[in-house]
C-alpha positions in Angstrom: 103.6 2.8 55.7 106.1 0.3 54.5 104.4 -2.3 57.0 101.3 -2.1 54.8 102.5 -5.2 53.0 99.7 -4.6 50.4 101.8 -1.5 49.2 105.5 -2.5 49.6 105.2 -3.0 45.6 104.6 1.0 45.4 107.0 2.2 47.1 109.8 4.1 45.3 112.9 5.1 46.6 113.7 9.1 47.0 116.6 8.8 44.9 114.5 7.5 41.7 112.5 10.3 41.9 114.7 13.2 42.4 116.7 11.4 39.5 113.6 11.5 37.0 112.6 15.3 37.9 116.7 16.1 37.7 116.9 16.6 42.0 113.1 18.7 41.5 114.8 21.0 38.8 112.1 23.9 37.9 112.8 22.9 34.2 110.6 19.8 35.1 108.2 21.8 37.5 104.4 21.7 36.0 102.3 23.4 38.4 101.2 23.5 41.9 98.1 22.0 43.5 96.4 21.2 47.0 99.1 18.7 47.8 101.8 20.9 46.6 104.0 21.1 43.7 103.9 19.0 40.9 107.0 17.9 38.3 107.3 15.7 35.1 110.0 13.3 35.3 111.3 9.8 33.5 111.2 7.0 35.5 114.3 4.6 35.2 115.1 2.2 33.9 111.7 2.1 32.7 111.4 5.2 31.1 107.7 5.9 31.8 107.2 9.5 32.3 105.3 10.5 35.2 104.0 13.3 37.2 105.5 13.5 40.7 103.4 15.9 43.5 105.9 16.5 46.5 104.0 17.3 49.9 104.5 21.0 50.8 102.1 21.4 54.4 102.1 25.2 53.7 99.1 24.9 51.2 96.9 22.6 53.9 97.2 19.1 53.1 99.3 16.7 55.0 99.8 12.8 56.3 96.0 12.1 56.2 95.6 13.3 52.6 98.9 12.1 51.4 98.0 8.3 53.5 94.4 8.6 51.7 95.3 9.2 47.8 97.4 6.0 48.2 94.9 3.5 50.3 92.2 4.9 47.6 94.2 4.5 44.3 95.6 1.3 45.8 92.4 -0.1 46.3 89.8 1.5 43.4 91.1 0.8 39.8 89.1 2.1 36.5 89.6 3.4 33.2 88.4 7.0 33.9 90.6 7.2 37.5 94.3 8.4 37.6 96.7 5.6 37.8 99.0 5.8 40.9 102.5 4.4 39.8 103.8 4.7 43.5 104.6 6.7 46.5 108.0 7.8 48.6 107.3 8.2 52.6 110.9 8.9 53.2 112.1 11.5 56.2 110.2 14.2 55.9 109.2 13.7 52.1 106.3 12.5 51.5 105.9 11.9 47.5 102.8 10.7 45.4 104.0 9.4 41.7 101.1 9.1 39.0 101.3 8.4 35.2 101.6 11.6 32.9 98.6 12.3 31.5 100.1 14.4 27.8 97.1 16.5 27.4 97.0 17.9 31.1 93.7 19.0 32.9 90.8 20.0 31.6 90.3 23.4 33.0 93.5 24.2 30.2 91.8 23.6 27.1 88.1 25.2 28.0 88.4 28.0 25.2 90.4 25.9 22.6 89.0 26.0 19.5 91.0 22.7 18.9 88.4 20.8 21.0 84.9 19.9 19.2 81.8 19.4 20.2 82.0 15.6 20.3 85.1 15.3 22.2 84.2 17.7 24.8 81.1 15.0 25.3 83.2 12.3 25.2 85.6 13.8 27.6 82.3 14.7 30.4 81.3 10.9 29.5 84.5 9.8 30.8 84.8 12.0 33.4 81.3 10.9 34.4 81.8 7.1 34.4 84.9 7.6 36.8 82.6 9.7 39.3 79.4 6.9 38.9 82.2 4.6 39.6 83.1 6.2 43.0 79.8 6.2 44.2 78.5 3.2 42.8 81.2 0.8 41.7 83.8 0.7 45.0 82.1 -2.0 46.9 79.2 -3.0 48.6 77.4 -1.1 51.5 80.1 2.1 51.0 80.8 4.9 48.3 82.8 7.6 47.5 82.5 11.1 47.6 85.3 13.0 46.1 84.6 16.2 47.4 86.4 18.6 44.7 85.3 17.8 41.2 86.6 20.4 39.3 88.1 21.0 35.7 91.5 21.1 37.3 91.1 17.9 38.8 90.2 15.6 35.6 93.3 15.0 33.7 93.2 13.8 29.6 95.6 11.1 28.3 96.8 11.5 24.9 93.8 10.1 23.9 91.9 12.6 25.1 90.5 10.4 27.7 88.8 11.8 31.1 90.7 10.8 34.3 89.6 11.9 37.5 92.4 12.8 39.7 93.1 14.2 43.7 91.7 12.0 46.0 92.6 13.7 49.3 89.8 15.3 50.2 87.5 12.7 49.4 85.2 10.8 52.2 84.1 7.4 52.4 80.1 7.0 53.2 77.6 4.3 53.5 75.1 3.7 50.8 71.7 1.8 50.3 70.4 3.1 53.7 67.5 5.3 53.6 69.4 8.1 54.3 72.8 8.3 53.4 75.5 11.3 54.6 78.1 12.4 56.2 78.1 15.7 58.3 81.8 16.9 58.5 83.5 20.7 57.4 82.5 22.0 54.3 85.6 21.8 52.3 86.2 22.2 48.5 87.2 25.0 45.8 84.8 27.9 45.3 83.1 28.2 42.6 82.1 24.2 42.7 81.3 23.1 45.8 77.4 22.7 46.7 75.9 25.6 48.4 74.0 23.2 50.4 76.8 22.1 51.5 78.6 24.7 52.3 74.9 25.8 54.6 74.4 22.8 56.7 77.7 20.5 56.6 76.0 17.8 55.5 78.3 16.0 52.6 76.1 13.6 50.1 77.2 11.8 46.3 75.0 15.4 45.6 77.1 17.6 46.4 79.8 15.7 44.1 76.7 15.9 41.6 76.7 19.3 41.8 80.1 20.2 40.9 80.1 17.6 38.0 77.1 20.2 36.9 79.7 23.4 37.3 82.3 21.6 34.9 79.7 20.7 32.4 78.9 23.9 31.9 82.4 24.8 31.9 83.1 23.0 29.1 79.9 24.2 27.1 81.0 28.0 27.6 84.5 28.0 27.5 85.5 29.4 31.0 86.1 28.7 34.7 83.8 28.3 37.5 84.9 32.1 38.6 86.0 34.5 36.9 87.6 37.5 39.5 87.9 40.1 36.7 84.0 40.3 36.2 82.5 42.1 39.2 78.8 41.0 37.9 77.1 38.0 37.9 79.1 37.0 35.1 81.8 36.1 38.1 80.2 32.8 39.0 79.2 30.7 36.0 76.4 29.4 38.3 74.7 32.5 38.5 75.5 33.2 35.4 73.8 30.0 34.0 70.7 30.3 36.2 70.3 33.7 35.4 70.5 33.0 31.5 67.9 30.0 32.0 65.5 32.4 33.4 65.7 34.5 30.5 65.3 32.3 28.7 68.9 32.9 26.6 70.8 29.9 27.7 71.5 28.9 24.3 73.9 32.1 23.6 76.5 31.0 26.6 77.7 28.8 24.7 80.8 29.2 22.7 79.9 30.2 19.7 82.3 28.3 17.5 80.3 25.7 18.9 77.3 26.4 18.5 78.2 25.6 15.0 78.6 22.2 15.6 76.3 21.6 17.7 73.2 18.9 16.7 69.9 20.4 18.4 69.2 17.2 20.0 72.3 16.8 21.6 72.9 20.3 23.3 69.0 19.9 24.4 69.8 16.5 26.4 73.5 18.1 27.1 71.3 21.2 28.7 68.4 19.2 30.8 71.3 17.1 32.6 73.4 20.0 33.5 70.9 21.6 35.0 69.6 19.3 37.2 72.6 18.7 38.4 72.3 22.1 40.1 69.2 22.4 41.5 69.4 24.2 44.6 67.0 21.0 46.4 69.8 18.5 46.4 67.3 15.4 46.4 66.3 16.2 43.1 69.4 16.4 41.7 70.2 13.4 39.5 72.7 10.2 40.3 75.7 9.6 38.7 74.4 6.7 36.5 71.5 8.7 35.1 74.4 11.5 34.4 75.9 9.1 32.1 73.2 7.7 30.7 72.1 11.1 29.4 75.8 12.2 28.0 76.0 9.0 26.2 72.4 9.9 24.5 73.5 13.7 24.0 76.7 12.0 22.4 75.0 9.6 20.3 72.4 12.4 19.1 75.5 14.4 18.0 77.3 11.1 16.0 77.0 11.1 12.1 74.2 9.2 11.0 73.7 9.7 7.1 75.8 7.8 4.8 77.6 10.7 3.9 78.9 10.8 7.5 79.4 7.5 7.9 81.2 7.2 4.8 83.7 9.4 6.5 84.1 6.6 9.2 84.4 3.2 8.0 87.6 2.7 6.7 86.3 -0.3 5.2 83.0 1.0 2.7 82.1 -2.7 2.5 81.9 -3.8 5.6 79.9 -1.4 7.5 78.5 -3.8 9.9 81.5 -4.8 11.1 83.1 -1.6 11.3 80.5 -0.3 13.0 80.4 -3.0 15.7 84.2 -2.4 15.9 83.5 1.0 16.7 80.7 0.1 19.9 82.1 -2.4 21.4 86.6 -1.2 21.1 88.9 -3.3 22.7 90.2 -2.6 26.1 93.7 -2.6 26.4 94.2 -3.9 29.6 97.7 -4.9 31.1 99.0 -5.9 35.1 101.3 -3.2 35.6 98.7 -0.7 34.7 95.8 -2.4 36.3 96.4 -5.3 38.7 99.6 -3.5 40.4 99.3 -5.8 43.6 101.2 -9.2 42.5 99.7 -12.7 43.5 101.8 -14.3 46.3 100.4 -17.6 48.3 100.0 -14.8 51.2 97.7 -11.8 49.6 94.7 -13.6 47.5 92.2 -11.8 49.2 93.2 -8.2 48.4 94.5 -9.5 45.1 90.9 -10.7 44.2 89.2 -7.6 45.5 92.2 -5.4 43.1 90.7 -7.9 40.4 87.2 -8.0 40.5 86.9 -3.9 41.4 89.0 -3.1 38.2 87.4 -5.4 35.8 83.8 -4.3 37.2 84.6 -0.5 36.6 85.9 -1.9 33.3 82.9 -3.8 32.5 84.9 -7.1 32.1 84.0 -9.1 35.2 81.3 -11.2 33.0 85.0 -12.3 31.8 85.9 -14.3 34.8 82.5 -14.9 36.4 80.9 -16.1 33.1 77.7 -14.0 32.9 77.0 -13.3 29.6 77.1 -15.7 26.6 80.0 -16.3 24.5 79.4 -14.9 20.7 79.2 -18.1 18.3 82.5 -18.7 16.3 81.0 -18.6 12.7 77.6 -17.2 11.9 76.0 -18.1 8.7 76.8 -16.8 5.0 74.4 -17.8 2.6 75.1 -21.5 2.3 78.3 -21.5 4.1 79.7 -19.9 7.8 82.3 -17.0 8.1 83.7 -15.9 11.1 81.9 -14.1 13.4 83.1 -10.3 14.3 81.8 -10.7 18.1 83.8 -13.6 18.6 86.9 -12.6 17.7 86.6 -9.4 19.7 85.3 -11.3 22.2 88.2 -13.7 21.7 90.9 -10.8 21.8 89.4 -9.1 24.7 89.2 -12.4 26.9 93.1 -13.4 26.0 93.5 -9.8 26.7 91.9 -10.5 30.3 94.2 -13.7 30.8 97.3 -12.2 29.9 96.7 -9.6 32.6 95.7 -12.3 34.7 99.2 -14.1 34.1 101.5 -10.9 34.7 100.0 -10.0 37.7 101.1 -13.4 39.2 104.3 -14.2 41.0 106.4 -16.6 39.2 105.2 -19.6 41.9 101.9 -19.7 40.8 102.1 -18.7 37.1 102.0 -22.4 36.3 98.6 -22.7 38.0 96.8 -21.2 35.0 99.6 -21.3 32.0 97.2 -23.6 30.6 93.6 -21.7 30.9 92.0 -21.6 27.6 89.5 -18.9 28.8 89.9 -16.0 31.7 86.8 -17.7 33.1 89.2 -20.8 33.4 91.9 -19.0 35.2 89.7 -17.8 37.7 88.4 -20.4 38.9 91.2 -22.1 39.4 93.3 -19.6 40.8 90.1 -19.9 43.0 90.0 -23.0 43.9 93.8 -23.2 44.8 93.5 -20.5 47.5 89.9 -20.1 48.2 90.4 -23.2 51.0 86.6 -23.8 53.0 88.9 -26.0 55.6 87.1 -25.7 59.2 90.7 -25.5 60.7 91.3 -22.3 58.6 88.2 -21.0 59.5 88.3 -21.4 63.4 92.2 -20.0 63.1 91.0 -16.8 60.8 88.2 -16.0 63.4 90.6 -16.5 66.3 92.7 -14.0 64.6 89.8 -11.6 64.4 88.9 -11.5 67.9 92.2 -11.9 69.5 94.4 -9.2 67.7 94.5 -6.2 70.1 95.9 -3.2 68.2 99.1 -2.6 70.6 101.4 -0.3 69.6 100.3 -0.6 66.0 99.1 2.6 63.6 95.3 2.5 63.1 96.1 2.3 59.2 97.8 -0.6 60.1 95.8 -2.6 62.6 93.0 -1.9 60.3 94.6 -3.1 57.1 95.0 -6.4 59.4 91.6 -6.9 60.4 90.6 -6.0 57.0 92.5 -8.8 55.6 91.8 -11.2 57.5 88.0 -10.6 57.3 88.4 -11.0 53.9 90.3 -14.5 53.9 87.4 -15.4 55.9 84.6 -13.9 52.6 86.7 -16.3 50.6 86.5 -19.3 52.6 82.8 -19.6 52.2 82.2 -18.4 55.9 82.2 -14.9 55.9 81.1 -12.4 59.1 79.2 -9.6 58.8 81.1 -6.2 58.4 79.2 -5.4 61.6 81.0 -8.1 63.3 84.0 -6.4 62.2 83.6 -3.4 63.5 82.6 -4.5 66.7 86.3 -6.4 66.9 87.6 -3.7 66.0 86.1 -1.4 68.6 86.6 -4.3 71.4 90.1 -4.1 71.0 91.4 -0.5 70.3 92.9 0.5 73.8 92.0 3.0 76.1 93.2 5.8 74.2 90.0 5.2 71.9 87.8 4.5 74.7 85.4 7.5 74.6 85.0 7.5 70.4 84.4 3.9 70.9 81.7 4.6 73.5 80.2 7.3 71.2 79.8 5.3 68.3 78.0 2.0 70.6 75.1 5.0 71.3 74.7 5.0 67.7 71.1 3.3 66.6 73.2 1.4 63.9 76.4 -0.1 63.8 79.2 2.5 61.6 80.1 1.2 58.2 83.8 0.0 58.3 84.6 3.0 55.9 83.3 5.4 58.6 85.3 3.8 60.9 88.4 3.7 59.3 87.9 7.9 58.8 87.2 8.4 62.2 89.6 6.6 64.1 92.8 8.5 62.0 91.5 11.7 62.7 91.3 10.2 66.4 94.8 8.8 65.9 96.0 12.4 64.3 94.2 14.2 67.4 96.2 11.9 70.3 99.6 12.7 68.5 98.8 16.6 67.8 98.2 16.4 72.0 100.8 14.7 73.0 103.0 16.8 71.4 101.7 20.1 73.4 101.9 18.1 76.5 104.8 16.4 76.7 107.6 18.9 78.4 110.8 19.8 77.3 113.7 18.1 79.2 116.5 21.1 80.0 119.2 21.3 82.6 118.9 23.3 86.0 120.6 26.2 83.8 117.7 25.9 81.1 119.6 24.3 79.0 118.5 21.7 76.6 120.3 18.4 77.1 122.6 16.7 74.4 
């Protein structure tokens, strides 16, 4: 792990952490996961308060699930995911530190009577965003499929904001292909995981669809996904839903304290989408983006919209306009320890830009630095005269916002390269232009890397991290090789201890995404070292000794 260069800056030494949770005192324990048991702790000398989840193998996760929450929170940044603050890989401890969320996981406040209506939509819209953003937002030609959505995993700042969380079971998998799957063990928490599924193996951004649909109805009655003390259907809320919707009385599963708040048209939408999501025909389930489309509608419909109600709002009666723009378009506080965690050095621009573009996408600020939309006019007029115009200044705010995060997350050495930027837009290009080179000597030397850079002795996470880097110097160069191309480097030079996957996957009609790849070949790498173990023999002395 530590020769991941990409995630030296995570890495947090074993005495910090059993400092912050007081040597894993059960005064700080919190729970107890998949991964193992988790602790609240203080950080020093920053003082941030985290939660810490210490590896315990008994409960059936290990080094692949532990080497996969990191890669995936390293890589995928957005306002609706966990933040990962860093990781210890030290003996035989293998640690995962996140931010504290203060208002825990969903799954604790179902029955409060503390939580309305319109923050229990707001929390599925958040919730919803961070799961579109896995399956739509992570890059090109791959997604995301988390594989255990459930109330337990989405976590609520102090805010009350959704954050999904546990990414060890999930699965990479290729997207816009006509069909698009991945056939591996059924895994997941009862209660959520897709039935068809759980029948055929076959893992799509469905069955995550499908368990999203269990927690919204989780949150509209008030209860988990199974309940052991009811020995009816009441036990799964699934059958319990389905079963109400064919009598007709889904309305009255609701919690009633609800139901008082509820505005018809916003439980109707809030009803149509959760059901789909569980159709038992998985293809006519809806996607992730329609999801959210319809919770911010059913959220909308259940917003004040007399003057009365709106009166309640504006904290400033006579600027209603202004407040009510305020209140659409918020500003995103955005900062580079939070969200561009990888540092600039004249070595790492290619995984520094992808950290940067993949955040601010799932953000929805990339039109910051790329310059797609229009920037608001600075005075708009007023009568005769101009006053200042509300969308500029926010826009204003938010793009300083952008640069300043720009700024921390560069080393000291090339800070002065965009010190000056008026705009992000400005900084971005040139950061750009400084390390973007298009030189034919850098090109010819990055694709001689590529196809002479055997894996040796080398762990696949490693090797691949390699190839992966270098194959993205070359995007940025203005001469960049199809992932295909990739692959088949990869492949060409693996050993002979991969020989017989590698020959499996050239049968293949198509190439295998990168993604793919990169699952396959540790559970290959996890398979060799599982048999060597059993085969190598014990070295004793002719009196069956072991030797000293």
């Amino acid at each position: 792990m530590s020769r991941i260069p990409e995630l030296n800056h995570l890495q947090l030494p074993l005495n910090d952490i059993m400092s912050a949770t007081n040597n894993f005192s059960e005064r700080n324990y919190v729970g107890r996961g998949g991964f193992g048991r988790v602790y609240k702790g203080q950080l020093q000398p920053s003082g941030i308060t985290v939660a810490v989840k210490r590896l315990d193998r008994r409960f059936g996760q290990g080094e692949n699930e532990f080497l996969k929450e990191i890669l995936m929170l390293a890589s995928y940044k957005h306002e609706n995911l966990v933040s990962l603050v860093g990781f210890c890989d030290q003996g035989q401890e293998k640690i995962l530190v996140y931010k504290h969320e203060d208002n825990g996981s969903l799954n604790k406040h179902l029955a409060s009577t503390n939580l309305t209506w319109e923050q229990r939509l707001r929390i599925c819209v958040g919730a919803a965003r961070g799961l579109d953003y896995l399956h739509n937002g992570v890059g090109e030609g791959h997604r995301v499929v988390h594989r255990d959505i459930k109330s337990s995993n989405i976590l609520l700042d102090a805010n009350w904001k959704a954050k999904i969380s546990d990414f060890g079971l999930s699965k990479f998998a290729p997207k816009n292909q006509q069909f698009s799957f991945l056939v591996t063990n059924a895994c997941g928490t009862m209660g959520y995981v897709d039935p068809c599924y759980t029948k055929t193996g076959v893992l799509t951004k469905e069955s995550d669809v499908y368990s999203f649909g269990i927690v919204l109805f989780e949150v509209l009655c008030g209860r988990l996904a199974m309940v052991c003390e009811y020995e009816d259907e009441r036990r799964f809320l699934s059958s319990w839903v389905k079963l109400n919707d064919k009598n007709k009385k889904l309305q009255q599963i609701s919690i009633p304290f609800l139901q008082e708040q509820m505005k018809p048209k916003s439980i109707s939408i809030f009803f149509k989408i959760a059901l789909q999501c569980l159709n038992n025909k998985s293809q006519q389930r809806p996607t992730m983006r329609k999801i959210v489309k319809e919770l911010e509608t059913a959220l909308e419909a259940q917003l004040p919209t007399s003057s009365s109600e709106l009166s309640l709002i504006h904290s400033s009666p006579t600027e209603p306009a202004i407040a009510t723009a305020a209140m659409a378009t918020p500003i995103i506080h955005i900062t580079a320890a939070t969200h561009f965690p990888i540092k600039l050095t004249p070595q790492n621009f290619p995984s520094w830009r992808t950290q940067v573009t993949a955040t601010l996408i799932g953000l929805e600020l990339d039109h910051h630095i790329i310059g797609t939309a229009k920037i608001p006019a600075e005075t708009v007029p007023d009568g005769q005269n101009t006053k200042p115009n509300p969308e500029y200044l926010r826009w204003f705010r938010q793009d300083q916002m952008v640069i300043s995060a720009l700024l921390g997350s560069c080393s000291d050495q090339i800070q002065p390269i965009i010190s000056s930027a008026k705009t992000a837009r400005e900084a971005w290009e040139l950061l750009n232009s400084s390390y973007a080179s298009s030189s034919r000597s850098r090109i010819i030397s990055l694709k001689s890397r590529l196809a002479k850079n055997p894996k040796g002795t080398r762990s696949i996470s490693e090797y691949l991290h390699e190839m992966k880097s270098i194959f993205d110097e070359l995007a940025l160069t203005q001469s960049p090789i199809p992932e295909e191309d990739l692959v088949i480097h990869v492949m060409n030079q693996l050993g002979d201890d991969y020989a017989s996957l590698v020959a499996s996957f050239k049968t293949r009609d198509t190439t295998i995404a990168f993604p793919d790849l990169f699952e396959k070949l540790l559970d290959h790498e996890r398979t060799l070292k599982e048999n060597q173990a059993l085969t190598e023999p014990s070295l004793t002395t002719p009196n069956s000794q072991p030797i000293q």
